[in-house]
C-alpha positions as CSV (number, residue, x, y, z in Angstrom):
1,X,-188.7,14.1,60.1
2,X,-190.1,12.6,56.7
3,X,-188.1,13.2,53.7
4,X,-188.9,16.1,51.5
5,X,-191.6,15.5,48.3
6,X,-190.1,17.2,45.1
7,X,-192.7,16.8,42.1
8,X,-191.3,16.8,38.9
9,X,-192.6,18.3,35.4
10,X,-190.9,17.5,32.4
11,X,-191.2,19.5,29.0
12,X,-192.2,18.9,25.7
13,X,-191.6,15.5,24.5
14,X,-190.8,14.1,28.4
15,X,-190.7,10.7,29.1
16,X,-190.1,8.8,32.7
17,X,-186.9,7.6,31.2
18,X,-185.1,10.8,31.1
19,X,-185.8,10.5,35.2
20,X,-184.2,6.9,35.5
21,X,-180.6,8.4,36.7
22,X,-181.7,10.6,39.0
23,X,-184.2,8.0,40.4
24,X,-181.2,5.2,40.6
25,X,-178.7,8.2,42.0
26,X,-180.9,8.8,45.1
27,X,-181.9,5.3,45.5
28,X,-177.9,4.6,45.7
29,X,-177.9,7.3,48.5
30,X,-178.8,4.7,51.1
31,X,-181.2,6.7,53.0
32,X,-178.9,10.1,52.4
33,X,-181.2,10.9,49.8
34,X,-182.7,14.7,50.8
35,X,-185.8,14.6,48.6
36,X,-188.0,11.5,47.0
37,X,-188.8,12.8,43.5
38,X,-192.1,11.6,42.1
39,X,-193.3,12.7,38.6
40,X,-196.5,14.6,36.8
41,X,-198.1,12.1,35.4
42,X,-199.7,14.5,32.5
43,X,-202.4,13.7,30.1
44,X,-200.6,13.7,26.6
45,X,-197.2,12.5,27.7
46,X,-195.1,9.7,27.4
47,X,-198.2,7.5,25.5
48,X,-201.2,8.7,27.8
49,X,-203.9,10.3,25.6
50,X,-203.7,14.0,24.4
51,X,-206.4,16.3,26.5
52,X,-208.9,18.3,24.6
53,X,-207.6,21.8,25.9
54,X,-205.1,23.0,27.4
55,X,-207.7,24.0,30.1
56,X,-207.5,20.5,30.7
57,X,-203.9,20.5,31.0
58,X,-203.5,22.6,33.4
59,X,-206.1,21.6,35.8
60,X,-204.5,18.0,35.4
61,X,-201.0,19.4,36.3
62,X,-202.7,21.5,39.1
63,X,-204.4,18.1,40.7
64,X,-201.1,16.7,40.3
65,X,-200.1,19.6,42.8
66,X,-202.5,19.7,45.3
67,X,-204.4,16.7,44.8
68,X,-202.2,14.1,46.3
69,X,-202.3,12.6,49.6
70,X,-198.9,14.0,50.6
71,X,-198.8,17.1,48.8
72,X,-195.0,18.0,47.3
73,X,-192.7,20.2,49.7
74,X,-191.2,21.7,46.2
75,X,-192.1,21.3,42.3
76,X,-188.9,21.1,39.8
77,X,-190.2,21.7,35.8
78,X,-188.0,22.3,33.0
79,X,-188.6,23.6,29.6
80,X,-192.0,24.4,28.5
81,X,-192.9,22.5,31.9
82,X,-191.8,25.5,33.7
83,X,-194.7,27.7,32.2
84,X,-197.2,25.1,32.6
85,X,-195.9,24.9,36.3
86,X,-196.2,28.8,36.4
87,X,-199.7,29.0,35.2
88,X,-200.9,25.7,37.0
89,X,-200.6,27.9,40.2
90,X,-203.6,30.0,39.5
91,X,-205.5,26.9,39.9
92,X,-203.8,25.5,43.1
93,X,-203.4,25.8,46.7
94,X,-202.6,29.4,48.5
95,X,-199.6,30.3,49.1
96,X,-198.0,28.3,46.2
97,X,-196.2,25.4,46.6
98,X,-192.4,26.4,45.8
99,X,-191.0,26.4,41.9
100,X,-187.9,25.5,40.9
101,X,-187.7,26.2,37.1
102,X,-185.1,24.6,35.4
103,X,-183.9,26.4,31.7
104,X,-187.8,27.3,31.4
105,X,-189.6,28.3,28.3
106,X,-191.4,31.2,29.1
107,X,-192.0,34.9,27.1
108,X,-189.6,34.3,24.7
109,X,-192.2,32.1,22.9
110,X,-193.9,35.5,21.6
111,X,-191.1,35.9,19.9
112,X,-188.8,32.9,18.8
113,X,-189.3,31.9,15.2
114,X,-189.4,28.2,15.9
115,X,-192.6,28.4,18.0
116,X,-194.4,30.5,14.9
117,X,-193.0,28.1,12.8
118,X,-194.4,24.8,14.3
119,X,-197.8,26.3,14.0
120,X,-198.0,25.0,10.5
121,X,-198.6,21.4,9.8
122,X,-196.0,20.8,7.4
123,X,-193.5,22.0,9.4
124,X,-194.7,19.4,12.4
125,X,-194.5,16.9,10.2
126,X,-191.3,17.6,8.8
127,X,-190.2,17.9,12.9
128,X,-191.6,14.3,13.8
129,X,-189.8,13.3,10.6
130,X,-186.9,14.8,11.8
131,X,-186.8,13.3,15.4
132,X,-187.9,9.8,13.8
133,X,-184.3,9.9,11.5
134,X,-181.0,8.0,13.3
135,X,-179.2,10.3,11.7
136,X,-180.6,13.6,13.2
137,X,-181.1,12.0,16.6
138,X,-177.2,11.3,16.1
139,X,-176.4,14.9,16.1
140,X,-179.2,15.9,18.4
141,X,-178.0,13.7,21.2
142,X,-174.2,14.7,20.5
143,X,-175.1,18.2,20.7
144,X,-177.8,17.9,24.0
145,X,-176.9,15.0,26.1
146,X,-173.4,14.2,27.9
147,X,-173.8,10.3,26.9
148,X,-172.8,7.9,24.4
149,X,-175.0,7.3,21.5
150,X,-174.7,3.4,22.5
151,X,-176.2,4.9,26.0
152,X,-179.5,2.5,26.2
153,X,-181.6,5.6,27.4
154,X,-181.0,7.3,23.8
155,X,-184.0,5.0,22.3
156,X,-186.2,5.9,25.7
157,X,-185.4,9.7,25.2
158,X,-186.4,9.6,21.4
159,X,-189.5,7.7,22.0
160,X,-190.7,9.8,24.3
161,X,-191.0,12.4,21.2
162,X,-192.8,10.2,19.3
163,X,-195.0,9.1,22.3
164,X,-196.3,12.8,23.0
165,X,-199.4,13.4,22.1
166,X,-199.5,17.0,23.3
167,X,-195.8,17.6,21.4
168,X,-197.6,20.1,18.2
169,X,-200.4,20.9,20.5
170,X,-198.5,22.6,23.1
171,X,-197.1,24.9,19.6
172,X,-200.9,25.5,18.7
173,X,-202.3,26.5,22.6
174,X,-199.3,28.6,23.4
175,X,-199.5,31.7,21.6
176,X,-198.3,35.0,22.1
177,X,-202.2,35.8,22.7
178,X,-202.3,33.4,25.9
179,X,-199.3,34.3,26.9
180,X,-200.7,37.6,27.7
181,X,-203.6,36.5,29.1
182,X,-201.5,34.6,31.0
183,X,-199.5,37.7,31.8
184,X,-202.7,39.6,33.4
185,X,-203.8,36.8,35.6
186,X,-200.4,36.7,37.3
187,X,-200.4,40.1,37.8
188,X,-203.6,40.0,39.0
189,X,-202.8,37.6,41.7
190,X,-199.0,38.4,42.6
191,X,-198.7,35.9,45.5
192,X,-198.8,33.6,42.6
193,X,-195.2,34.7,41.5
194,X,-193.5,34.5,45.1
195,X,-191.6,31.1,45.9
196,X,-189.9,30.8,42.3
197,X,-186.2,30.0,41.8
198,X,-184.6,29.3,38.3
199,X,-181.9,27.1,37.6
200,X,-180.0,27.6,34.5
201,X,-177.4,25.3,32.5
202,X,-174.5,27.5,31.6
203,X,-174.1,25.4,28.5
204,X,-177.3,24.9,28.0
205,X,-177.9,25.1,23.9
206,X,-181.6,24.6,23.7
207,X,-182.7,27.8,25.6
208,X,-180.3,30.6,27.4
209,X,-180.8,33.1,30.2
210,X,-181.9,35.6,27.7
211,X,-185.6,33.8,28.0
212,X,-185.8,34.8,31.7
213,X,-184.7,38.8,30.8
214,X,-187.4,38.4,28.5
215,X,-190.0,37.7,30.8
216,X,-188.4,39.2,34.1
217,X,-189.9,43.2,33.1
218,X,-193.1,41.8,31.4
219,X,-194.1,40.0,34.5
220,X,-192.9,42.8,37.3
221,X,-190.5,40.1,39.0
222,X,-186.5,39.3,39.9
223,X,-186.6,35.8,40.5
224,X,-183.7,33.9,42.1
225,X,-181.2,32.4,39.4
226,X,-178.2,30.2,39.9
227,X,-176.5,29.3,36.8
228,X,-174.3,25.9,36.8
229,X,-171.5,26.0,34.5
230,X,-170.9,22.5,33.3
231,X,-174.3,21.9,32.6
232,X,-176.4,21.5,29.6
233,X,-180.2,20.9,29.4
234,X,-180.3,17.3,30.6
235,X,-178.3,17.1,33.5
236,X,-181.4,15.3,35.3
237,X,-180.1,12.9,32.9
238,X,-176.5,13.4,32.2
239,X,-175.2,14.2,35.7
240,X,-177.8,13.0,37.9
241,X,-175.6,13.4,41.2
242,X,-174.9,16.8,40.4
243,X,-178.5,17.7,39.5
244,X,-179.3,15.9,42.9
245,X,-176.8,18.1,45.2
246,X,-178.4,21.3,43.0
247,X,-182.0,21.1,43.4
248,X,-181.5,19.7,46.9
249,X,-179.6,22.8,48.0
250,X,-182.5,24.9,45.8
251,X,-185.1,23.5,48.1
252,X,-183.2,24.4,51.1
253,X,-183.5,28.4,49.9
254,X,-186.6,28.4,49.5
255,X,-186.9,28.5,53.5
256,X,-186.5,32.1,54.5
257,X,-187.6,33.8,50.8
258,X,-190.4,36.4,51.4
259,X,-192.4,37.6,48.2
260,X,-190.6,37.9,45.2
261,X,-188.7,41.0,44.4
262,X,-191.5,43.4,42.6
263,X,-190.1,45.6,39.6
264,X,-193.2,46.7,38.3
């Protein structure tokens, strides 16, 4: 039997860097790995150039899906990744490959000040100031990441901020005005919200469960949530053998799930 094909998204600022652990934890497996996790290679991350739309985002993530030789068994995205994912299945194969969103970003961008507030230039530029300053990366990484500041993956994780192209445009595309565009399209085509688990940091201090009781009613849907205690919103990165064991064990339930639970 061939090994299971997880494809990864990663969220706003993702680099292949924040991967390495997990990659180096299942290569240490010895053949006891239960998935080989390849990544989305998006237009506008980690140094590639921005796309003009975010049309063209999504019909690059979508290709990602369904344009591969051996097309994934299961697709893992976190953050704003997760509503990319989401929306990415209007454009691919029927039924869906299977979602595992990990701490997504989803309807609670229509109403998050942040969001409105990195809609205006000067406050993107102070933000890439910001992320550009050892002294706020000192406290950001204290505050997100379970590993030393001497860690050598702290300068990967940084640059991949300042190596997104798409970073600010993702704040510009991704308005409460798409979202419920967004919102009518799904509905439209509810086969396109079965298969979907969530996976949740209990620690998490970027984004909490709130966002998915936000978007739960709007949507019609009860998805599937497991919350890990200990976690926060790296543990791809910070505890790569338990994120491993986790999202293996997520893949195995997505087996025998029928549609998802309608509350419409």
């Amino acid at each position: 039997m061939s090994q299971r094909i997880l494809l990864f998204v990663g969220g706003n600022g993702h680099c292949s860097a924040r991967l390495h652990p997990a990659w180096d934890t299942l290569h240490a497996m010895e053949g006891g790995a239960s998935f080989t996790l390849q990544e989305a290679a998006l237009p506008g991350f980690d140094g590639r150039p921005a796309p003009p739309s975010l049309d063209a985002l999504l019909d690059a993530l979508a290709a990602e899906v369904s344009g591969r030789r051996a097309p994934p068994d299961g697709v893992c995205a976190t953050g704003i990744g997760a509503l990319l994912a989401l929306a990415a299945r209007l454009r691919g194969p029927e039924p869906p490959v299977p979602l595992l969103m990990q701490a997504p970003v989803l309807w609670g961008l229509a109403t998050r000040w942040m969001p409105r507030a990195m809609r205006l230039p000067p406050v993107r530029a102070l933000a890439g100031w910001l992320f550009a300053r050892a002294r706020f990366q000192r406290r950001f990484w204290a505050r997100q990441v379970a590993l030393s500041w001497d860690d050598p993956l702290r300068a990967a994780f940084f640059e991949g901020y300042a190596r997104c192209a798409a970073f600010a445009l993702l704040f510009d595309w991704i308005t409460p005005a798409w979202l419920r565009r967004l919102e009518a399209d799904l509905r439209a085509r509810p086969g396109a919200l079965d298969g979907v688990r969530v996976l949740w940091g209990g620690r998490d201090p970027v984004v909490g469960v709130e966002e998915l009781r936000l978007t739960e009613p709007v949507l019609g849907v009860r998805w599937p949530l497991r919350i890990v205690p200990g976690w926060g919103h790296y543990p791809m990165l910070d505890r790569p053998r338990e994120w491993v064991d986790t999202v293996s064990a997520e893949m195995d339930a997505f087996a025998p799930e029928g549609p998802a639970d309608r509350r419409r």
